[in-house]
OpenMM code with the backbone's topology and positions (N, CA, C; nanometers):
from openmm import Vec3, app, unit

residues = "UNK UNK UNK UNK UNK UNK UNK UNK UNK UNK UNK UNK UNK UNK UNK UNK UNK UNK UNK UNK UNK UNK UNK UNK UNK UNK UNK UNK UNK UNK UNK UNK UNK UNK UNK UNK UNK UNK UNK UNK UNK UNK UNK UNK UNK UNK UNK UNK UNK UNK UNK UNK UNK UNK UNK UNK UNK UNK UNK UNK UNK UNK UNK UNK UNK UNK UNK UNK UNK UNK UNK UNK UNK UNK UNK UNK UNK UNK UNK UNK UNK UNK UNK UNK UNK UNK UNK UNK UNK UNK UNK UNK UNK UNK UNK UNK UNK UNK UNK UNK UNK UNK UNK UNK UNK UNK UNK UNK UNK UNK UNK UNK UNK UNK UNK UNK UNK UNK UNK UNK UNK UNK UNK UNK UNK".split()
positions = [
    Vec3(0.7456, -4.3788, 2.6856),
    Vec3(0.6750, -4.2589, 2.6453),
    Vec3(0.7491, -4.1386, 2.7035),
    Vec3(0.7688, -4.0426, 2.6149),
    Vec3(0.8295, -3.9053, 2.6538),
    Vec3(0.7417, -3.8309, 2.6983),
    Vec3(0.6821, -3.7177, 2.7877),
    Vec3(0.6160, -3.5903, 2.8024),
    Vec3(0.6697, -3.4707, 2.8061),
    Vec3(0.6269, -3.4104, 2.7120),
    Vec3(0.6631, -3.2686, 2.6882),
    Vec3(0.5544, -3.2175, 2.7331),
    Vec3(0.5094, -3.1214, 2.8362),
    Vec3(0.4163, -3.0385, 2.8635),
    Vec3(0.4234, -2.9150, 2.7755),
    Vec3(0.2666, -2.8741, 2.8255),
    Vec3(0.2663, -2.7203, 2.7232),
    Vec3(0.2882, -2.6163, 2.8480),
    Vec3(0.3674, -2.5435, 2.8132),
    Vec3(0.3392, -2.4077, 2.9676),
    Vec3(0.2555, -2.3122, 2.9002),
    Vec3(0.1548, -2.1929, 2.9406),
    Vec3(0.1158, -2.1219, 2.8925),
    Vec3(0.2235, -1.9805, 2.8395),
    Vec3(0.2906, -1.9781, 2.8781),
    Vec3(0.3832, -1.8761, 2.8253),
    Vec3(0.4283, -1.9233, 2.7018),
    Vec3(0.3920, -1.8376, 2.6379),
    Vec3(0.4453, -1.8253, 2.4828),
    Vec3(0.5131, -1.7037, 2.4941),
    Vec3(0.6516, -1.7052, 2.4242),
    Vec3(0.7236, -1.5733, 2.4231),
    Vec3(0.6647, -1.5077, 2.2896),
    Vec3(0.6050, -1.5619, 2.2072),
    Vec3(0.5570, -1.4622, 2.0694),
    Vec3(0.4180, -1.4137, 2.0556),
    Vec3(0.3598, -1.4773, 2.2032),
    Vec3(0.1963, -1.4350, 2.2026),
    Vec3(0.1621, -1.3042, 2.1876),
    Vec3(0.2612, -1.2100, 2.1959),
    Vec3(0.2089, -1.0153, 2.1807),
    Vec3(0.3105, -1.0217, 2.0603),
    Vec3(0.3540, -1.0289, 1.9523),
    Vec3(0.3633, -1.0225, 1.8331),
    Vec3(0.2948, -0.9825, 1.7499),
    Vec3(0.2571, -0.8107, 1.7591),
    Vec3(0.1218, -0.8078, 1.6621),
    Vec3(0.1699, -0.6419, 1.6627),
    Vec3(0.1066, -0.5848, 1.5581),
    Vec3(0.0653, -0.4372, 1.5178),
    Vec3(-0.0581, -0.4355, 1.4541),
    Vec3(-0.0654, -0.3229, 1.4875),
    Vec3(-0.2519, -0.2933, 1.4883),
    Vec3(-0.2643, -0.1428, 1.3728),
    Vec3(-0.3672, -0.1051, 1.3390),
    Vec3(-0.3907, 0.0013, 1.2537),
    Vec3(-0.4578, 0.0804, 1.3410),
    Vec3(-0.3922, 0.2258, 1.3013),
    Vec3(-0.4109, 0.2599, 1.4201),
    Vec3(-0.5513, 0.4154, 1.2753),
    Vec3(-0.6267, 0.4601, 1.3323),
    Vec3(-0.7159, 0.5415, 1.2700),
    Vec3(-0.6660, 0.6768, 1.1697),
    Vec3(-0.5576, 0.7027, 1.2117),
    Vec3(-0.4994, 0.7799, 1.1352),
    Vec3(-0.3715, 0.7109, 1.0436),
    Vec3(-0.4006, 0.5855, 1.0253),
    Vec3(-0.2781, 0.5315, 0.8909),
    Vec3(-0.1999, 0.4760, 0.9502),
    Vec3(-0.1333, 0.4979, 1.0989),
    Vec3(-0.0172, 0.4706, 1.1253),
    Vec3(-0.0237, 0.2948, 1.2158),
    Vec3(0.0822, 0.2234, 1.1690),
    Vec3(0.0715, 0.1111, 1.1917),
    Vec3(0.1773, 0.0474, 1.3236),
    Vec3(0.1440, 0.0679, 1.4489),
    Vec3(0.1965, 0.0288, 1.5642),
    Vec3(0.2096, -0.0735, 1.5934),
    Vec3(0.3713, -0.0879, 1.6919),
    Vec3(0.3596, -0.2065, 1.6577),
    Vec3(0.3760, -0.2135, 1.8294),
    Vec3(0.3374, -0.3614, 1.8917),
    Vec3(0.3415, -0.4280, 2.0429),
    Vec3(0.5320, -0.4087, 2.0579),
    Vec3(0.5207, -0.3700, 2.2145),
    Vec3(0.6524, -0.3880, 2.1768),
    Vec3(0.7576, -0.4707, 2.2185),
    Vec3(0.6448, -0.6425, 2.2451),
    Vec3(0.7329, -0.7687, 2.2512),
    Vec3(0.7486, -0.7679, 2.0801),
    Vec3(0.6733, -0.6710, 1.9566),
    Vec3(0.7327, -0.7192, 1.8449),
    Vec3(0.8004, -0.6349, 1.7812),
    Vec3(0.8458, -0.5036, 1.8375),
    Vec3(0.9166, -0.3807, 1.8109),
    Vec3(1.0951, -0.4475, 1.8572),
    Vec3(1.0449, -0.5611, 1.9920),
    Vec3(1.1837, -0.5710, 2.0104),
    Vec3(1.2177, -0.7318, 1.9316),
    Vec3(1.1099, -0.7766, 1.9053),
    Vec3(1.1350, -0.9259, 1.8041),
    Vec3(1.2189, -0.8684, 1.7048),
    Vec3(1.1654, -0.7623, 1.6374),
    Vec3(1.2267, -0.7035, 1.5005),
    Vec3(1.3163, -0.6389, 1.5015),
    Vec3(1.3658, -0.5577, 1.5980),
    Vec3(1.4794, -0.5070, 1.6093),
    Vec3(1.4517, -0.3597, 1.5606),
    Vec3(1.3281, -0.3103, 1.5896),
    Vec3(1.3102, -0.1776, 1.5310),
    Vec3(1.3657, -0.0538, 1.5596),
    Vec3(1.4715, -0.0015, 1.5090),
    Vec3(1.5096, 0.1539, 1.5505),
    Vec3(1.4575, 0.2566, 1.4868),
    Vec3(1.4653, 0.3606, 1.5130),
    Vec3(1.4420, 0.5222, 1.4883),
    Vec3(1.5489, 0.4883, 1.3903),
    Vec3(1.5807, 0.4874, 1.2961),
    Vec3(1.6366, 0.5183, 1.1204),
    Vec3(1.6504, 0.4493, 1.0594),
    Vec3(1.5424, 0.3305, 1.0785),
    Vec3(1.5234, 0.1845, 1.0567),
    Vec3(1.4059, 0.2280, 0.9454),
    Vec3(1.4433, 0.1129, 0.8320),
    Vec3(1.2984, 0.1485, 0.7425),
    Vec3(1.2512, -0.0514, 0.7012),
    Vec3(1.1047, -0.0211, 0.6950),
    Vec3(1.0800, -0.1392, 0.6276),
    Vec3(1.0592, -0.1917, 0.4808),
    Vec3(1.0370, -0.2681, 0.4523),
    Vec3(0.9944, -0.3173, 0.3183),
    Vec3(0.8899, -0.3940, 0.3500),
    Vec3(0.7909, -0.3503, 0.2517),
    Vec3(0.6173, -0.4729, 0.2812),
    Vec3(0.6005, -0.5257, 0.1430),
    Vec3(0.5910, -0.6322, 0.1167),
    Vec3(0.5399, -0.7071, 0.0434),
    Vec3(0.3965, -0.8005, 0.0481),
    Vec3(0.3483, -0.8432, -0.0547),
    Vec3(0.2713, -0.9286, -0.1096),
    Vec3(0.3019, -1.0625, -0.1590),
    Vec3(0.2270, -1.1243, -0.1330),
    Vec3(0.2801, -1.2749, -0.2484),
    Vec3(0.2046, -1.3074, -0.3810),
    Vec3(0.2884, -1.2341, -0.4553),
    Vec3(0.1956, -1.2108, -0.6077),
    Vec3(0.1260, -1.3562, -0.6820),
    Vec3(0.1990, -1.4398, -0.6152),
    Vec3(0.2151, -1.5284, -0.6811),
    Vec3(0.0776, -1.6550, -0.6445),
    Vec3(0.0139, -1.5997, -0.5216),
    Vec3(-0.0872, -1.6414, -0.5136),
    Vec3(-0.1868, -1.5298, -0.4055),
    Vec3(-0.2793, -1.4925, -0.5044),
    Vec3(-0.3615, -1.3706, -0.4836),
    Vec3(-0.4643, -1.4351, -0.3708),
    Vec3(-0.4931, -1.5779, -0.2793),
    Vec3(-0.5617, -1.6226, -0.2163),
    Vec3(-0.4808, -1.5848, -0.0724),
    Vec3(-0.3252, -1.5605, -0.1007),
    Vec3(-0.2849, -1.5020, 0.0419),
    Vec3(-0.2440, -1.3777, 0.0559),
    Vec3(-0.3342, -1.3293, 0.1809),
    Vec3(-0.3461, -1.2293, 0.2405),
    Vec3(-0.2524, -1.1397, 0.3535),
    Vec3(-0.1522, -1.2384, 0.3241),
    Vec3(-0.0356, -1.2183, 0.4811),
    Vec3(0.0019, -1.1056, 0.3573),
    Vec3(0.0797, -0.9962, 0.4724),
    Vec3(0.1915, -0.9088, 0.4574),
    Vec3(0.3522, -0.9540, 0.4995),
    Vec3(0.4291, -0.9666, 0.3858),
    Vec3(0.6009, -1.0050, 0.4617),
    Vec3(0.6584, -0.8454, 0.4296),
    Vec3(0.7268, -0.8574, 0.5489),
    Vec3(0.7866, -0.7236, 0.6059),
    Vec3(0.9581, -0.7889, 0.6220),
    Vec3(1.0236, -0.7374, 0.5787),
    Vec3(1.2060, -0.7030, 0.5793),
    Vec3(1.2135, -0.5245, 0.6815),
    Vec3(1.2865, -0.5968, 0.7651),
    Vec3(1.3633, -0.4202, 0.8563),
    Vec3(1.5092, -0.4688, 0.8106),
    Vec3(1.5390, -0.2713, 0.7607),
    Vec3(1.6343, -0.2908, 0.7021),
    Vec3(1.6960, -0.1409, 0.8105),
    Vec3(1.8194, -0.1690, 0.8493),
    Vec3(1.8820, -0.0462, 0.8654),
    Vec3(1.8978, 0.0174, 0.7771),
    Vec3(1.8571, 0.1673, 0.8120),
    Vec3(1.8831, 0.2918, 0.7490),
    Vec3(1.7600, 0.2980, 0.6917),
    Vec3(1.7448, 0.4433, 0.5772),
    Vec3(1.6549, 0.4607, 0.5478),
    Vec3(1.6320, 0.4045, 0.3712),
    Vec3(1.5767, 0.3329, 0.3325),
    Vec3(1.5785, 0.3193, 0.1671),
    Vec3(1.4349, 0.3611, 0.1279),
    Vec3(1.4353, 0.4397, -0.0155),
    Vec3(1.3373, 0.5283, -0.0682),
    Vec3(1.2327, 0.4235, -0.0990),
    Vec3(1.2255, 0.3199, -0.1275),
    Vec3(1.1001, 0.2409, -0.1694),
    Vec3(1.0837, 0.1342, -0.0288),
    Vec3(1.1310, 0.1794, 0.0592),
    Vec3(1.0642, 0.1747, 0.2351),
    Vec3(0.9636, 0.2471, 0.3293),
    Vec3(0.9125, 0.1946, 0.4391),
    Vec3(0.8137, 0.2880, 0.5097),
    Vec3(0.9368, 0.3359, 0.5960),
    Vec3(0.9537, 0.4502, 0.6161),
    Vec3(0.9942, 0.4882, 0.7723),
    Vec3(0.9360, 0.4420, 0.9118),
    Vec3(1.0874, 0.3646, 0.9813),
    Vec3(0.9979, 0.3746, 1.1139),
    Vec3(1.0298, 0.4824, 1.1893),
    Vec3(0.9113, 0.4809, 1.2780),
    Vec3(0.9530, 0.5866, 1.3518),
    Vec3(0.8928, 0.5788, 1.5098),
    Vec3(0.8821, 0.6465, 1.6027),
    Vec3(0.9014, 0.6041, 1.6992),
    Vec3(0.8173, 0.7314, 1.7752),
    Vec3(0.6895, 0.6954, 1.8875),
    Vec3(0.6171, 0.8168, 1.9962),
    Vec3(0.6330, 0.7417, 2.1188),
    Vec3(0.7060, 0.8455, 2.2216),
    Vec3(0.7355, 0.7776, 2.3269),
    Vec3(0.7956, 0.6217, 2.3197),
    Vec3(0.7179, 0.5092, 2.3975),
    Vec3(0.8112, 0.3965, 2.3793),
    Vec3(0.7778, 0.2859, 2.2363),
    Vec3(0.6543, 0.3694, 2.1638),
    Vec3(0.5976, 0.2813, 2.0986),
    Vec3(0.6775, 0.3341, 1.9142),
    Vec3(0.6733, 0.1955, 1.8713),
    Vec3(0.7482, 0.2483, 1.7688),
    Vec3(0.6375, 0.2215, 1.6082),
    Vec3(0.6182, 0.3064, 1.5390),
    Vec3(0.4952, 0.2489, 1.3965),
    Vec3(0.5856, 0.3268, 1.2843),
    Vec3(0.5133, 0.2595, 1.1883),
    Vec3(0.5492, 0.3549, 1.0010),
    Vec3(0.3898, 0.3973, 0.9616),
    Vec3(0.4426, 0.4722, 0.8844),
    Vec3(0.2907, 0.5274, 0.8369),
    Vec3(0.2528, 0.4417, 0.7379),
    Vec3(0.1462, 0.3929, 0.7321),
    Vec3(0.1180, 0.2461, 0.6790),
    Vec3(-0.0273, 0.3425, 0.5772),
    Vec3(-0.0760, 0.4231, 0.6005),
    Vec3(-0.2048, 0.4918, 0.5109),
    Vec3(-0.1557, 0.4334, 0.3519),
    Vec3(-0.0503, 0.4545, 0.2826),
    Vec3(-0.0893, 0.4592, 0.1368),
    Vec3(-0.0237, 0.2719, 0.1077),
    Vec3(0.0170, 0.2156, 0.1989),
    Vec3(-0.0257, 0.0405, 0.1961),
    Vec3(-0.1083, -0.0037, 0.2197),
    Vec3(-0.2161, 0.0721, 0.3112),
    Vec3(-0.3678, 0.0146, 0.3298),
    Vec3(-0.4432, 0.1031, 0.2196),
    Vec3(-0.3973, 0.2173, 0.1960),
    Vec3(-0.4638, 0.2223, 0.0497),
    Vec3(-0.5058, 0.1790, -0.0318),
    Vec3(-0.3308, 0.1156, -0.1148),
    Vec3(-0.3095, 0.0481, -0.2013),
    Vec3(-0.4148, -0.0808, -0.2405),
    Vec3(-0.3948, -0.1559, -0.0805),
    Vec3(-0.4738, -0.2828, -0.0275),
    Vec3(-0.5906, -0.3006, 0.0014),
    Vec3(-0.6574, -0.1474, -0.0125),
    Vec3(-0.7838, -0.1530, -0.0060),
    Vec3(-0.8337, -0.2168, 0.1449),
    Vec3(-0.7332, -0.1639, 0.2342),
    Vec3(-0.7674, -0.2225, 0.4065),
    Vec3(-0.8816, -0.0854, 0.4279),
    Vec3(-1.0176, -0.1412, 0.5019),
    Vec3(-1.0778, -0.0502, 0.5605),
    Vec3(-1.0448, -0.0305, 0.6779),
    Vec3(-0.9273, 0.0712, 0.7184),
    Vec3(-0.7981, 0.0800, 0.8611),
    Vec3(-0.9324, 0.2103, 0.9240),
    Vec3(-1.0487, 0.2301, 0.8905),
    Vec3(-1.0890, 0.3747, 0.9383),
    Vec3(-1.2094, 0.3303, 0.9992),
    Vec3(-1.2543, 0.2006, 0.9286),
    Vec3(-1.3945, 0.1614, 0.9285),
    Vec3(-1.3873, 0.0121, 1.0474),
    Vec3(-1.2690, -0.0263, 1.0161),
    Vec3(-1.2587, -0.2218, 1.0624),
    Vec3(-1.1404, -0.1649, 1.1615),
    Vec3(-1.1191, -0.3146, 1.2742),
    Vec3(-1.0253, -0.2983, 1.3470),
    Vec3(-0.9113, -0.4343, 1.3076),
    Vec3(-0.8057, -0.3088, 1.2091),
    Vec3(-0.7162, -0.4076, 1.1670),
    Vec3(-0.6132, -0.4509, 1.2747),
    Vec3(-0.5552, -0.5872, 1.3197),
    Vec3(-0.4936, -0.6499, 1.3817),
    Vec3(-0.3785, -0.7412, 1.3347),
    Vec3(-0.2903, -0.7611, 1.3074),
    Vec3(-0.1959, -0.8598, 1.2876),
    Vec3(-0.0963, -0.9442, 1.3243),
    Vec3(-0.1063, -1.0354, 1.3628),
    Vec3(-0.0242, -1.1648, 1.4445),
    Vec3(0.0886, -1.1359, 1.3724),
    Vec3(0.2564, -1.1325, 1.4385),
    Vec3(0.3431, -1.1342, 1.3341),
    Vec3(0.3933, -1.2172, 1.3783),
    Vec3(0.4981, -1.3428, 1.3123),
    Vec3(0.5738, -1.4830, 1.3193),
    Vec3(0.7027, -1.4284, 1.2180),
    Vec3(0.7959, -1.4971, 1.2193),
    Vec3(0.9172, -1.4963, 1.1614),
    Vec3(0.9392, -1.6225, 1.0533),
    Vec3(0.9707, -1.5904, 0.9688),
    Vec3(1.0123, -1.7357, 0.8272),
    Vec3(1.1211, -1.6633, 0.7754),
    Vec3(1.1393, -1.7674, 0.7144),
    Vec3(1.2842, -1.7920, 0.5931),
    Vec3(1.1873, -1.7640, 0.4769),
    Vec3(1.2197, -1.7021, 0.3843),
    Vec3(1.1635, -1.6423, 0.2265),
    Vec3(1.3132, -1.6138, 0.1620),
    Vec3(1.3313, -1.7141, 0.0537),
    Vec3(1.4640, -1.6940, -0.0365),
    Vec3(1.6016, -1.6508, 0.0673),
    Vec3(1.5873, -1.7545, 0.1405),
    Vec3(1.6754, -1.7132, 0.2271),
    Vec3(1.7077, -1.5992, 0.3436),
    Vec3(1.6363, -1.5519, 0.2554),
    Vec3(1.6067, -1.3980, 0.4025),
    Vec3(1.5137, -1.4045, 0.5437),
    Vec3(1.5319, -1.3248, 0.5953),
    Vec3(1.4621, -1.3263, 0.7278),
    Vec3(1.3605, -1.2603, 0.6965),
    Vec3(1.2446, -1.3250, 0.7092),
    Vec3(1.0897, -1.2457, 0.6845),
    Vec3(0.9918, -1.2198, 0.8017),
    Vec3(0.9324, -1.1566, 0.8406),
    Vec3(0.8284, -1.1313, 0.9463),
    Vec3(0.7322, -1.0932, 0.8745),
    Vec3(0.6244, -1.2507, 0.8615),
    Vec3(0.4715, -1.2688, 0.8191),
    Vec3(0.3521, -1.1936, 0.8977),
    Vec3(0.2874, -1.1162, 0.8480),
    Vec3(0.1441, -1.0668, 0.9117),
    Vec3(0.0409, -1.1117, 0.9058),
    Vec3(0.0010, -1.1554, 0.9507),
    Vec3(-0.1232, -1.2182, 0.9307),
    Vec3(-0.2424, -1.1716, 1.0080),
    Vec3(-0.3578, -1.1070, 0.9328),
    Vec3(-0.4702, -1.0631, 0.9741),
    Vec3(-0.5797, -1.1022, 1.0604),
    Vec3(-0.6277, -1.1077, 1.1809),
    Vec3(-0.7246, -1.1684, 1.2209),
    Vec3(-0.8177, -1.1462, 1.1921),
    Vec3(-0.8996, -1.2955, 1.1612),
    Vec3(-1.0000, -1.2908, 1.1318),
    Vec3(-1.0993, -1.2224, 1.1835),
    Vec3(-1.1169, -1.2141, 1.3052),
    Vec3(-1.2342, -1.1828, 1.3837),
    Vec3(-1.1601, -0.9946, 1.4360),
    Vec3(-1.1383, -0.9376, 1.3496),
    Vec3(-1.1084, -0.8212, 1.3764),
    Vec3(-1.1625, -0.6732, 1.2976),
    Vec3(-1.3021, -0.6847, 1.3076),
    Vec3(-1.3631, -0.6397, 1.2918),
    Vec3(-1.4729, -0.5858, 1.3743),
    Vec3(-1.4800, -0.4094, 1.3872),
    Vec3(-1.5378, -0.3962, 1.4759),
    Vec3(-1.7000, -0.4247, 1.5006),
    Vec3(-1.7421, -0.4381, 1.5898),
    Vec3(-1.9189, -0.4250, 1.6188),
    Vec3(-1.9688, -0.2780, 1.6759),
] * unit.nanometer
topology = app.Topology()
chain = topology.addChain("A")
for resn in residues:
    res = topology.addResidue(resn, chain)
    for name in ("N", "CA", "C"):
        topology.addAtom(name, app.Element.getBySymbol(name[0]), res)
């Protein structure tokens, strides 16, 4: 018999951005530095059209800035994009609920993707 123990350290456990009340979508910054986020760095957010039962957001950081991207951008050490007209779009209540998102890394068509995924229990009382 082999044993592999579990340690409690997980290096991806703060992997998350949050909605922040005015639109803008911040991110932790064990996942600012997962992603490699700079000041003239833009993202791409997607959907998976292809089945309307999932709810994850996949995000591409792309150096530089491209016009059908969010800008990132950067206050003090924390770095967000203005995320208001994607929670629009998405119909996120970012004003009313406390949006939260776990982010993980996958392969999608070969590319490097960073999955969002919403918590459930993130909603305020």
């Amino acid at each position: 018999m082999k044993l592999r123990f579990i340690t409690p350290e997980n290096p991806d456990r703060n992997l998350r951005a949050t909605a922040h009340k005015n639109g803008k979508l911040g991110f932790s910054t064990a996942a600012a530095r997962k992603m490699r986020l700079a000041v003239g760095y833009s993202a791409a957010v997607a959907i998976n059209e292809d089945d309307p039962a999932d709810n994850h957001l996949y995000v591409i950081v792309y150096p530089g800035l491209k016009d059908d991207n969010f800008k990132i951008s950067k206050a003090g050490e924390y770095y967000y994009l203005n995320a208001k007209p994607l929670f629009e779009q998405l119909n996120i209540d970012y004003k009313n609920e406390s949006v939260v998102y776990d982010i993980s890394e996958d392969i999608v068509n070969r590319v490097n993707v960073f999955k969002f995924s919403r918590r459930l229990n993130s909603s305020l009382s």
